[in-house]
N, C-alpha and C positions, 0 to 999 in steps of 0.2 A: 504493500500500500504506500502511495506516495499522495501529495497535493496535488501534482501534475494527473495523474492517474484521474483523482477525484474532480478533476476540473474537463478532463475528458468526456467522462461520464455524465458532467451537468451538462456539457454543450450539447451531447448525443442526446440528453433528457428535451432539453432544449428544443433540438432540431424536429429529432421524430414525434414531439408529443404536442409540440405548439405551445410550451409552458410560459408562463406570464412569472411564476416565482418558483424557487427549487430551495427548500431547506433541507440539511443532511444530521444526522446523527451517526457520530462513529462507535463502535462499540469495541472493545480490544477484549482478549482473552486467550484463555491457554489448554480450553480443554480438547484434549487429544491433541497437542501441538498447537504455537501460537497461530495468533489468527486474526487478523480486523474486518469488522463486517460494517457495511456501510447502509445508512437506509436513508432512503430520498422520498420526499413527499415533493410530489409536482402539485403546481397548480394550473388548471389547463380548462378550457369550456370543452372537448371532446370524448368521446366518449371511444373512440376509435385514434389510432396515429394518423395522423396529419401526414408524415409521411412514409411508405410502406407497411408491413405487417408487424404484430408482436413479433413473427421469428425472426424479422430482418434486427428490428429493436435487440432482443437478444442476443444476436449475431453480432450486428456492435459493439453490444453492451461487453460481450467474452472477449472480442479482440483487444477492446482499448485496458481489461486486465491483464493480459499479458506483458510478463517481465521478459527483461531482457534475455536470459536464457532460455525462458519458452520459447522467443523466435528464433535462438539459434539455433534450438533443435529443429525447427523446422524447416530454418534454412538448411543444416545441413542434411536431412533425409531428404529434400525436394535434389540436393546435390548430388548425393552420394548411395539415393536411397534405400530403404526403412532400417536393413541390417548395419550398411555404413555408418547410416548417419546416429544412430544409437550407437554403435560403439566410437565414435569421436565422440559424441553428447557424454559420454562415461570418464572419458578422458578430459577432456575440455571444459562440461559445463559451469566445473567451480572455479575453471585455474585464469581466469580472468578479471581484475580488480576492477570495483564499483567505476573508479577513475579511467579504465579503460573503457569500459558500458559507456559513459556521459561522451567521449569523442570518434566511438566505434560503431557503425551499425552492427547488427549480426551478418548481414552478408559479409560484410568488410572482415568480418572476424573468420569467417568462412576459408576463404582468402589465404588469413595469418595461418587457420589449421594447418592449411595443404601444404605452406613453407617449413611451418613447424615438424612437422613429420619429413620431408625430407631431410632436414638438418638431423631430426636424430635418428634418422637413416646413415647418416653417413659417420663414419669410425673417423673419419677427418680431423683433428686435434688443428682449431682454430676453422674451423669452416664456418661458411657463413650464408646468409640466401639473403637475396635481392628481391625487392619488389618496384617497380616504378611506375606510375599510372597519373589520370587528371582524376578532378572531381566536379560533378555541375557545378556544386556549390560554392566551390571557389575558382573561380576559371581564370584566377588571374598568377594562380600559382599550380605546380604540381608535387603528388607525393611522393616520395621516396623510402620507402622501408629497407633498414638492415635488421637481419634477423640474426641472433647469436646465444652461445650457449656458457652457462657457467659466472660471468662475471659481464660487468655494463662496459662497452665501448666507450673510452676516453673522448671526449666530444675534441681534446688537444692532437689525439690520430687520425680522426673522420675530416672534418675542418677544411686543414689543407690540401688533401685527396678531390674532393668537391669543389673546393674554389678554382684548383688547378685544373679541373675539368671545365673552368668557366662557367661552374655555378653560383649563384648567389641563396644563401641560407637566411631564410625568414624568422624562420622557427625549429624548434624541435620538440619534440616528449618522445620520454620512454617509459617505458612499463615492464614490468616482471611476468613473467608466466609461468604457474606453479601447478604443473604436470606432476598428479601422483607417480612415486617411484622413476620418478625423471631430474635427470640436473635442473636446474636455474633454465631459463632460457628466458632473453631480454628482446622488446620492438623497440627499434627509435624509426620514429617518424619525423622525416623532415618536411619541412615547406619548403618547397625551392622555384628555384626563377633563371632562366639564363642571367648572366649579368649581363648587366646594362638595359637589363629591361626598366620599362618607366614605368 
């Protein structure tokens, strides 16, 4: 349960119900595992949705609950699927930090799986996997993934390698990835720009 979650939910109440006011009661608790339940009172002159059917309402309603690792599992069975993508989901679903979820879709995480597994695929002592790609959302820069295992790349090694290829570095983050019964393995994601770009 989150605020943003909750605020989903009022628009969807919103949208499909034709509501004039929406008040929420949260209810927290623990029996049989923690649990927050949420109750809405619309207020609506309809006696029927305004727009489509209750199952479509419901339909919504289940989508906009889902957390982050609910979609990556379903990214990755739509990927790799039902057998694959469940055993990545077993691997994977916890080894991704909240901090990671806020600048990653699940696709995108998708993605990071299929390099991760080849890195520890390989016996290579310092190996490393590339990613390089654009994004809509920023179309004024591109991304750059290094992916690596055991300990964080010195941003004082990466640096110069980049600039000397005539990059310009925006930004970066990195993050840990904590693969049961697996070393360490780190993302740094850069923003980058040819240089000289305006």
């Amino acid at each position: 349960f989150s605020r943003e979650v909750r605020l989903k939910i009022e628009d969807i109440l919103r949208h499909r119900l034709a509501s004039t006011a929406i008040e929420y009661t949260l209810s927290m608790g623990a029996e049989g595992g923690e649990f927050a339940r949420l109750y809405f009172s619309c207020v609506t002159s309809r006696r029927s949705p305004a727009q489509g059917t209750f199952s479509d309402l419901e339909r919504d309603l289940a989508e906009a609950a889902k957390t982050w690792p609910d979609r990556l599992l379903e990214e990755l069975v739509r990927r790799m699927g039902p057998r694959g993508g469940q055993r990545m989901f077993k691997l994977y679903g916890g080894a991704f930090s909240v901090e990671f979820h806020s600048h990653t879709p699940p696709l995108g995480a998708v993605y990071d799986v299929v390099k991760l597994e080849s890195l520890y695929a390989t016996a290579e002592t310092g190996a490393i996997q590339i990613d390089l790609f654009n994004s809509k959302s920023d179309a004024d820069c591109s991304r750059l993934k290094l992916y690596n295992l055991h300990a964080k790349m010195p941003l004082s090694d990466v640096m110069p390698v980049l600039t000397d290829h005539g990059l310009r570095v925006v930004d970066e983050v990195s993050n840990s990835i904590r693969v049961p019964n697996r070393p360490i393995a780190f993302v740094h994601t850069f923003r980058i720009q040819l240089d000289g770009h305006p």
